[in-house]
VOVEXTOR-307504 format. One line per 10 residues: number of its first residue (from 1); for each residue x, y, z of C-alpha. Coordinates in steps of 0.25 Angstrom, whole numbers, plus 5000, padded with zeros to 4 digits. Layout:
REM VOVEXTOR-307504
NUM = X,Y,Z ~ ...
END
This chain:
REM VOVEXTOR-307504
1 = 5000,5000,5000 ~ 5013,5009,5003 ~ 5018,5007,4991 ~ 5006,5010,4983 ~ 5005,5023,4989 ~ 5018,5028,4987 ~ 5017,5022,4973 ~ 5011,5033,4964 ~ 5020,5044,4971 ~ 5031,5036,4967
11 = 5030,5033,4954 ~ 5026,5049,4952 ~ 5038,5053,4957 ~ 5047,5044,4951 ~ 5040,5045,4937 ~ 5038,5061,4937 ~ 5050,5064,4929 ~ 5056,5058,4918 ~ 5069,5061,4912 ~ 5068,5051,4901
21 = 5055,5043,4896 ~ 5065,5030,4897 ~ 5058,5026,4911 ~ 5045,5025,4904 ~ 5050,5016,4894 ~ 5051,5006,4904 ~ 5038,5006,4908 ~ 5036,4999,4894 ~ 5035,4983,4891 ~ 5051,4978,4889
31 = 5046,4970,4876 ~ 5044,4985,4869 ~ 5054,4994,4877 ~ 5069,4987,4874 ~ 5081,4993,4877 ~ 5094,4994,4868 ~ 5108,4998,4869 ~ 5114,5006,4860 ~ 5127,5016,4861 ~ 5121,5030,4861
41 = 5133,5044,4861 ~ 5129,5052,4869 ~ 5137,5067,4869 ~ 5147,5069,4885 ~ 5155,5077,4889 ~ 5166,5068,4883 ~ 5160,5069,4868 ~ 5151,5058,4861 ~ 5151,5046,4868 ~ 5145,5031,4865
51 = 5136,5025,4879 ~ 5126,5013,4879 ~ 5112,5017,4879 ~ 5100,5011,4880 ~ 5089,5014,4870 ~ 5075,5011,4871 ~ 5066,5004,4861 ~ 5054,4997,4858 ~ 5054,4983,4853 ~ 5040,4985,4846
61 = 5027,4995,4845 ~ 5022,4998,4858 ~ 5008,4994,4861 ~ 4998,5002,4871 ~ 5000,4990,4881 ~ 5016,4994,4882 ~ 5013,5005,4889 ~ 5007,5002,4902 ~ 5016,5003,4911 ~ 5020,5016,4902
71 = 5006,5025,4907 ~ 5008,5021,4920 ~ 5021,5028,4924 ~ 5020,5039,4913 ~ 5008,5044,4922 ~ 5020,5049,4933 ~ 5029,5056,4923 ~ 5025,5072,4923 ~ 5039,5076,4917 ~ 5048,5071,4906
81 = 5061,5078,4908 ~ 5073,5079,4899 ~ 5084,5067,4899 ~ 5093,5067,4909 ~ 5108,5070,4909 ~ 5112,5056,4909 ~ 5103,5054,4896 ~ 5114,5047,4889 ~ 5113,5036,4901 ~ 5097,5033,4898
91 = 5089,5024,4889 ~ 5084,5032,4877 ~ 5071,5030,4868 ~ 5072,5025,4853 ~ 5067,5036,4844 ~ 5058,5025,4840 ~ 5053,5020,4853 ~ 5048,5036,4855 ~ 5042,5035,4842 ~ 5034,5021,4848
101 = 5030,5027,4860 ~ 5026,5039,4854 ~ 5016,5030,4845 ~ 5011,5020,4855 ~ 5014,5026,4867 ~ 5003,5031,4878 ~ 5000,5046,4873 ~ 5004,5054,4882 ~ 5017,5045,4885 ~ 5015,5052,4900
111 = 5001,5058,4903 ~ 5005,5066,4916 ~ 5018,5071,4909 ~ 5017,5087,4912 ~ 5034,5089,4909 ~ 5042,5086,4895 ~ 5053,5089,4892 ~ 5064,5081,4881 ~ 5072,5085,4869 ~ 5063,5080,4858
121 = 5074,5081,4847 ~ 5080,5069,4854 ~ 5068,5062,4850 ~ 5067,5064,4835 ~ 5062,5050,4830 ~ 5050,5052,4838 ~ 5044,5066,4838 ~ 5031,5062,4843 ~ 5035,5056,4857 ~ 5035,5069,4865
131 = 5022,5073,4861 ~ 5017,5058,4866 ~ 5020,5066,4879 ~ 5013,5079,4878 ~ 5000,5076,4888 ~ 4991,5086,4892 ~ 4998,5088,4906 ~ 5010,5091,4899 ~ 5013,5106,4905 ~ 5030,5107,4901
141 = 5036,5102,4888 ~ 5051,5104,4884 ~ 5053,5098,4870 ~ 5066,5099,4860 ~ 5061,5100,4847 ~ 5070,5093,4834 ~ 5061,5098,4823 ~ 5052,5111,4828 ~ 5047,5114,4815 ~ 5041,5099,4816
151 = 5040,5098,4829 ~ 5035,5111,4839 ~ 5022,5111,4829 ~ 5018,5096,4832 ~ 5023,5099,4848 ~ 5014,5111,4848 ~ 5004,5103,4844 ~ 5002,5092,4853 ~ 5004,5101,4866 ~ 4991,5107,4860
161 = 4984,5094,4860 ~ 4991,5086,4871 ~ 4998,5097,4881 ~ 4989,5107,4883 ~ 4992,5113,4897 ~ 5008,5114,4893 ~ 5013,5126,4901 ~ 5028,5123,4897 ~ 5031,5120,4880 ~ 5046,5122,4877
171 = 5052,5117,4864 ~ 5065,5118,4860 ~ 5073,5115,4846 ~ 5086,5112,4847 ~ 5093,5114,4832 ~ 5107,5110,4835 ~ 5100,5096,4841 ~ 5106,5081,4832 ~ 5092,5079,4830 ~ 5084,5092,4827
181 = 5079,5098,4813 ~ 5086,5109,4806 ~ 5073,5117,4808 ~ 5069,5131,4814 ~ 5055,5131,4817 ~ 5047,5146,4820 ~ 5036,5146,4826 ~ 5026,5159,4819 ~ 5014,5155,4825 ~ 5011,5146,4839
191 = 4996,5147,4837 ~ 4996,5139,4824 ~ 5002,5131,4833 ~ 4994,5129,4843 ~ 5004,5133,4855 ~ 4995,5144,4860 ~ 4984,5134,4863 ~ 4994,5131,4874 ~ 4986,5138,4884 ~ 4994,5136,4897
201 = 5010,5137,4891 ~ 5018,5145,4901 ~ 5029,5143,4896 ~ 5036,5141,4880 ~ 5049,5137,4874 ~ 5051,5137,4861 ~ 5068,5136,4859 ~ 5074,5138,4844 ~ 5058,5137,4840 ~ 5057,5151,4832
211 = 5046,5160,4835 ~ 5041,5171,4827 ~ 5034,5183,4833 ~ 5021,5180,4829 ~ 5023,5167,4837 ~ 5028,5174,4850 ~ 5015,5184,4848 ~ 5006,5170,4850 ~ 5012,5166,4862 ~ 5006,5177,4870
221 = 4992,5171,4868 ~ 4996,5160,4878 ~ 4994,5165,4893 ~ 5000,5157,4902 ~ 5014,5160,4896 ~ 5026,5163,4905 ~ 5038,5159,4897 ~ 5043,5159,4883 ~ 5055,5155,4877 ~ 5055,5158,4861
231 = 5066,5157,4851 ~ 5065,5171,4840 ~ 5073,5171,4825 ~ 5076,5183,4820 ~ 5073,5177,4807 ~ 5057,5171,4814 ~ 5050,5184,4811 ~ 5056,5195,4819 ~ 5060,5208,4813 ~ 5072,5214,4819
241 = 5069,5218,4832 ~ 5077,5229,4832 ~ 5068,5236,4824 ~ 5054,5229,4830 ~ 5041,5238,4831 ~ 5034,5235,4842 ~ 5019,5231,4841 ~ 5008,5226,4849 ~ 5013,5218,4862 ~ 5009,5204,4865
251 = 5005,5201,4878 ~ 5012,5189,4886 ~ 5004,5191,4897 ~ 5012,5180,4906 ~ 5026,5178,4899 ~ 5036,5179,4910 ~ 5047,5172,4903 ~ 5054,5175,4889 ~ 5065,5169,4882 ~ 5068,5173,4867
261 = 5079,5166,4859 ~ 5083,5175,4848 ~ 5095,5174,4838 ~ 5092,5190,4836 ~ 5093,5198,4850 ~ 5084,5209,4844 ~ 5072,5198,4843 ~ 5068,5199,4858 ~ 5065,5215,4853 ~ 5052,5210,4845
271 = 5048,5200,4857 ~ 5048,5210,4868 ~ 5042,5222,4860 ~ 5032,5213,4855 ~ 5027,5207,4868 ~ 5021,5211,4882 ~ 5024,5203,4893 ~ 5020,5209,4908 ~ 5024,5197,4916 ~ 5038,5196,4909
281 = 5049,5192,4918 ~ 5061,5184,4912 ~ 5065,5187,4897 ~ 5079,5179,4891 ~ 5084,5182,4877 ~ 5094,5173,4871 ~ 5101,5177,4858 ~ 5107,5166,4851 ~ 5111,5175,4838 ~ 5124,5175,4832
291 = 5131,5186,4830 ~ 5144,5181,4823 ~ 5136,5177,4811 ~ 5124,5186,4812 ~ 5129,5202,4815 ~ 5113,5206,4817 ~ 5115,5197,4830 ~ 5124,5205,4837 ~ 5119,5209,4850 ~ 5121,5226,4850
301 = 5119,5234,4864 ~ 5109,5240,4856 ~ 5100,5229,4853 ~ 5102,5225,4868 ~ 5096,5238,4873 ~ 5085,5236,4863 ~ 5083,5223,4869 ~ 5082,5228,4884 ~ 5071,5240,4878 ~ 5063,5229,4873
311 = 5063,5220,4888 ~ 5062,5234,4894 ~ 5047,5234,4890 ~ 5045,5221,4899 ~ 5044,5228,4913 ~ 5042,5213,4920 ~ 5056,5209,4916 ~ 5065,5201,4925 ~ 5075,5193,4920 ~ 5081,5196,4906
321 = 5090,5187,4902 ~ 5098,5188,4887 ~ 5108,5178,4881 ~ 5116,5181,4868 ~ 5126,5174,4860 ~ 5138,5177,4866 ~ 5146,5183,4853 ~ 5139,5198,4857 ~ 5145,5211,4856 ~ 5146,5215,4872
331 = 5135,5224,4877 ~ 5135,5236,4884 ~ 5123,5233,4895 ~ 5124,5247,4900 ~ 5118,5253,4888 ~ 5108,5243,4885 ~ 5102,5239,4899 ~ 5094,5251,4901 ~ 5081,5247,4894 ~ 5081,5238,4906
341 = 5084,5245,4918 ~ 5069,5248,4917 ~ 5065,5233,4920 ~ 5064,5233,4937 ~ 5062,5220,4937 ~ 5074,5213,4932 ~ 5082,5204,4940 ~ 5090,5196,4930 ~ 5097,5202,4918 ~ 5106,5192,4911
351 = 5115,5194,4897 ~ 5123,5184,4893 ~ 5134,5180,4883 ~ 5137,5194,4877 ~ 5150,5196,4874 ~ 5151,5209,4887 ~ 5140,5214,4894 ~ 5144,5228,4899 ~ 5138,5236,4908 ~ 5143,5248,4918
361 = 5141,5250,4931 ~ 5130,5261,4929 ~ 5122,5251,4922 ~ 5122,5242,4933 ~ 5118,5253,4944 ~ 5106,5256,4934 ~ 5103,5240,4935 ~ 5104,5240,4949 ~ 5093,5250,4950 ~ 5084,5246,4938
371 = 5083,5230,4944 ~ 5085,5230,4958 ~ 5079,5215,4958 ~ 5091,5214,4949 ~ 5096,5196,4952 ~ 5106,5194,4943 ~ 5115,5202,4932 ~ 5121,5194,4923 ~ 5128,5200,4912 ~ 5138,5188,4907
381 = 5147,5190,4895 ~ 5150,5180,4886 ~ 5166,5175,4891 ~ 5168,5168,4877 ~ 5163,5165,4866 ~ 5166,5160,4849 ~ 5161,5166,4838 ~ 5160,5153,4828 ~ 5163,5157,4813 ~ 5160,5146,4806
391 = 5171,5138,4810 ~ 5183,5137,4824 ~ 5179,5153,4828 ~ 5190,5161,4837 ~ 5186,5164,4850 ~ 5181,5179,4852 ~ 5182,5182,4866 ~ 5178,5192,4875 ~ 5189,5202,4871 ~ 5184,5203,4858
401 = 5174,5214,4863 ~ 5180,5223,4871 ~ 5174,5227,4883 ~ 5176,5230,4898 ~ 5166,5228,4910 ~ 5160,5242,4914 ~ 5154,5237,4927 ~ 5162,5236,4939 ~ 5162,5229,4953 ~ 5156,5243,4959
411 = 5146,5243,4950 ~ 5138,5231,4955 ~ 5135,5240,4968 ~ 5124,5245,4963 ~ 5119,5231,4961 ~ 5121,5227,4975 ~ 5113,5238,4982 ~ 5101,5238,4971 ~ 5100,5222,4966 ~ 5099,5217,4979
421 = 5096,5202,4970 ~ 5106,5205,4962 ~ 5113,5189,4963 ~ 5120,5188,4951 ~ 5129,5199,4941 ~ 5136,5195,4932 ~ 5144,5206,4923 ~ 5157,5210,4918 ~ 5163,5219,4928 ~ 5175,5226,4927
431 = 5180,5219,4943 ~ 5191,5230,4944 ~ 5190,5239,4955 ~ 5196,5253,4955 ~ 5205,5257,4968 ~ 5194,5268,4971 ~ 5182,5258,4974 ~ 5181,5253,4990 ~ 5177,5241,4991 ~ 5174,5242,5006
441 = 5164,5249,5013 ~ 5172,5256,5024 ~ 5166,5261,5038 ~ 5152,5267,5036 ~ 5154,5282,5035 ~ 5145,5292,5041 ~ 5130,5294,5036 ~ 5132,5306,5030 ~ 5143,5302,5022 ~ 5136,5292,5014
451 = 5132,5292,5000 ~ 5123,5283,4996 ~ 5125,5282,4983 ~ 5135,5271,4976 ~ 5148,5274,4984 ~ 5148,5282,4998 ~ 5160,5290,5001 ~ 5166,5294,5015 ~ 5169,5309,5017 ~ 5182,5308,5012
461 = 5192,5317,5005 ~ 5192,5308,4995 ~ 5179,5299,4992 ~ 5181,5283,4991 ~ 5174,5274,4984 ~ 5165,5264,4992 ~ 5152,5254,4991 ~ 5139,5258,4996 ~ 5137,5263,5011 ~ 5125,5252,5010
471 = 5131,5240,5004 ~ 5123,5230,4996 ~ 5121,5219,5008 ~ 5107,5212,5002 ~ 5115,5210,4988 ~ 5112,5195,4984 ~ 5123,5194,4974 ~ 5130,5183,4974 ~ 5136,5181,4960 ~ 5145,5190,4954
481 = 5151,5188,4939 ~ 5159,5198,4934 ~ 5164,5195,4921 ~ 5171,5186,4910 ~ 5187,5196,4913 ~ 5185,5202,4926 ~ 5197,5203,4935 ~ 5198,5202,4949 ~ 5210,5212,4951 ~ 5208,5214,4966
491 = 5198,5201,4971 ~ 5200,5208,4985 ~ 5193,5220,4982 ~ 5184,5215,4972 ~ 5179,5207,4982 ~ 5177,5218,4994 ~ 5168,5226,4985 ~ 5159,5212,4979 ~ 5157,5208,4995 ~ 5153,5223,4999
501 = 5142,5224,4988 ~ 5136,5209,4986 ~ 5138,5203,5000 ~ 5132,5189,4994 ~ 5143,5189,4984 ~ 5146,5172,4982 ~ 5154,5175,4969 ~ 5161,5183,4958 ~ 5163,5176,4945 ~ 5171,5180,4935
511 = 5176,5174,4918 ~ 5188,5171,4911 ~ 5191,5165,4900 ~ 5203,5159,4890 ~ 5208,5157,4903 ~ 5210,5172,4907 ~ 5208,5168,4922 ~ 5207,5178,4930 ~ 5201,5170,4944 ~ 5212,5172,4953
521 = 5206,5185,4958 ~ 5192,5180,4959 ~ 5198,5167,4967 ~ 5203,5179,4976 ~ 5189,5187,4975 ~ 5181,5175,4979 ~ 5189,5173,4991 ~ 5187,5187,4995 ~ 5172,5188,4991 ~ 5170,5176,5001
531 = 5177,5182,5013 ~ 5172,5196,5011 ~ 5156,5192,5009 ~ 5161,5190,5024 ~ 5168,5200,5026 ~ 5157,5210,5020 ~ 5146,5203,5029 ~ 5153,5207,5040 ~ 5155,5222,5037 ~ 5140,5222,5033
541 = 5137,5220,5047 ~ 5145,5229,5053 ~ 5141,5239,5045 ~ 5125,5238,5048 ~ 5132,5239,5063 ~ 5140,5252,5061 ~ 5128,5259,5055 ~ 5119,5263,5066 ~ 5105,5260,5065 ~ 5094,5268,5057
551 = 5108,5276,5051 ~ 5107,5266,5039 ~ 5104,5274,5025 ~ 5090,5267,5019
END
């Protein structure tokens, strides 16, 4: 009786999740489902290399009889995962037995299935067998595409008929996959194909599936959606959008998530003049161009700043993301960033892969007070990269493009006493520090000689440069990388200063490369960084005790 009742809460747990389909092939009779060995090559770390495998086939048709045991532990599996990372080690399925299965097996192959997600391109003799799983309480589906044009159609189709309470519907072409189709699919028109009917998507993800704006206008119709993830051609129907008019907006009245691949950065210009989105919150653009053999592809500051005017019309924004290909001219962020500073909101801005992102420490001081909910700053420069001409290319490196960080180690201060979230910066920093700067904070001078602004000075003959009266002590930073050929000249002071303004300070990270190692004075600075965080805690408590009470400034 024990048994019994701790049977079905069992077998649901153990059946839940699958990370292959193998297990329920053993739920078939042993005079259909043989097993075979064959060498199979798989791809490791050592090169292409030759291991047993065991391969799984059926010996004749299946008949309905065959799958008994198959119904029965197919009603525990809610999700259908990807392979695992040992997937050279397990059974595999002949293209043929799919095929069987998908023509005799139980339809759906697992009826309480509500998660799938497998690369279908592996399954090529059979393009029907993923569909065999679509059920109507299917509500997330992941699916790699081998021939879109073929394919996204016919997928589109049965979710209408079989999945209609998807929520999640991502599909992905890879081109450069051993077994996909030369083709380019572009969607012009979802409704043709029936996706809108799709009443409860939340989400959509539709990678190196091109879709034309007259497509993207469409989605809008659909009123649960929160995320969308589209690929956009220059060549798919968009005008240059340096030169876009804008007309009537389309409301996305839940979208909160956007991603837009592009090969053109201008594209997203056409997008986001086109769309209104009041609940907005995370927008990534990845530009995948190539500007060695397309000049048009260059990424200007120009085209940047009109880039940032066209986001700046989404007041909700929070996280803006941007990824380029890393051949790109270096950008000057301190004239392009100030469409953005109108956005109170943000607490992430990300730019990766560009050659040099520049920007001085007036531009960080306007940052500090446009996003005080500012979390993390990352402004990483590509370290190297190859521009490949046809044939073995010459490295160019980062010399190539001659440029110098403009922000300093002082300038983050502004950072520390108005981003009080601020966790992470990453940004090129010139690390040297002049003689003049203090780095300590001496004995507090009298009220009256305080000025609150970005240094205080003593009454001296000759005023000194110092940090803050009222140092940053509630900054959360923690992460601190300052650049592909920053030096750490005088780890000592360097150190002193980065306790006294980020107290929570865990590391400073630093690049090099060609073997240009330049770590023996950040080995010195993290050493110091560890003893001072101490040191600074300490000093933060005497000085709340030497400052009488009420005699604080607000």
């Amino acid at each position: 009786m024990t048994s019994h009742i701790f049977y079905e809460p069992a077998m649901s747990t153990l059946w839940h999740t699958l990370h292959t389909i193998v297990p329920l092939f053993y739920t078939l009779p042993t005079d259909l489902c043989i097993m075979d060995n064959e060498e199979r090559r798989y791809t490791s770390s050592e090169g292409y290399t030759g291991t047993p495998s065991t391969i799984i086939r059926f010996a004749r048709v299946p008949v309905p009889n065959d799958f008994a045991r198959w119904k029965k532990y197919s009603s525990y599996v809610k999700q259908i995962l990807d392979r695992s990372p040992d997937d050279h080690l397990l059974p595999t399925v002949s293209p043929a037995a799919l095929s069987s299965l998908a023509l005799y097996g139980p339809r759906p192959l697992a009826p309480c299935l509500t998660t799938l997600s497998f690369q279908d391109y592996e399954l090529r003799g059979s393009p029907g067998y993923a569909m065999r799983f679509f059920a109507d309480t299917l509500t997330s589906i992941r699916l790699t595409l081998s021939n879109p044009c073929l394919e996204f159609p016919i997928y589109i189709e049965y979710l209408n008929k079989y999945a209609k309470k998807l929520e999640i519907l991502a599909l992905q072409y890879d081109p450069k996959a051993p077994s996909s189709w030369p083709n380019t699919y572009h969607c012009a028109s979802f409704c043709s194909l029936g996706l809108l009917e799709l009443s409860h998507l939340r989400g959509l993800r539709l990678t190196n599936i091109y879709t034309r704006p007259s497509a993207i206008r469409e989605l809008a119709s659909l009123p649960l959606l929160e995320q969308l993830d589209l690929s956009l051609k220059a060549s798919y129907g968009f005008r240059d959008g340096r030169a876009r008019t804008r007309g009537v907006q389309i409301e996305f009245s839940a979208l909160r998530e956007l991603t837009l691949h592009v090969n053109d950065f201008s594209l997203p210009l056409t997008v986001l003049g086109n769309i209104s989105a009041p609940w907005l919150k995370d927008l990534s653009i990845i530009c995948t161009s190539d500007p060695s053999s397309d000049p048009d592809c260059i990424v200007s500051t120009s085209l940047i700043e009109s880039v940032f005017g066209a986001i700046a019309a989404h007041s909700s924004l929070q996280r803006l993301c941007f990824w380029i290909n890393p051949v790109q001219p270096p950008c000057n962020l301190s004239a392009a960033v100030r469409p953005l500073l109108g956005l109170p909101n943000i607490t992430l801005l990300a730019m990766v892969n560009w050659i040099a992102i520049t920007v001085d420490d007036a531009t960080l001081d306007a940052m500090s007070r446009a996003w005080p909910r500012l979390e993390c700053l990352n402004l990483h420069q590509a370290s190297r990269y190859a521009i490949n001409a046809g044939g073995d290319a010459a490295p160019v490196h980062r010399e190539a493009f001659p440029t110098s960080p403009k922000a300093t180690l002082c300038g983050l201060i502004p950072l520390a006493l108005h981003c009080l979230r601020l966790h992470t910066i990453s940004l090129d920093i010139d690390t040297d520090l002049p003689a003049s700067v203090a780095t300590s904070p001496s004995i507090p001078p009298p009220m009256h000689d305080i000025d609150f602004g970005l240094f205080c000075t003593h009454s001296r003959r000759v005023p000194e440069p110092r940090l803050p009266r009222v140092l940053p002590e509630n900054s959360a930073l923690i992460r601190l990388y300052v650049g592909v050929y920053a030096r750490a000249r005088d780890p000592e002071r360097i150190a002193t200063l980065l306790s006294a303004i980020f107290p929570c300070l865990e590391r400073v990270a630093y690049g090099f490369e060609d073997g240009n190692d330049r770590s023996e004075g950040w080995y010195l600075l993290e050493y110091f960084l560890t003893d001072f965080r101490l040191v600074r805690e300490q000093e933060r408590r005497w000085c709340r005790k030497a400052i009488p009470a009420g005699s604080a400034p607000d």
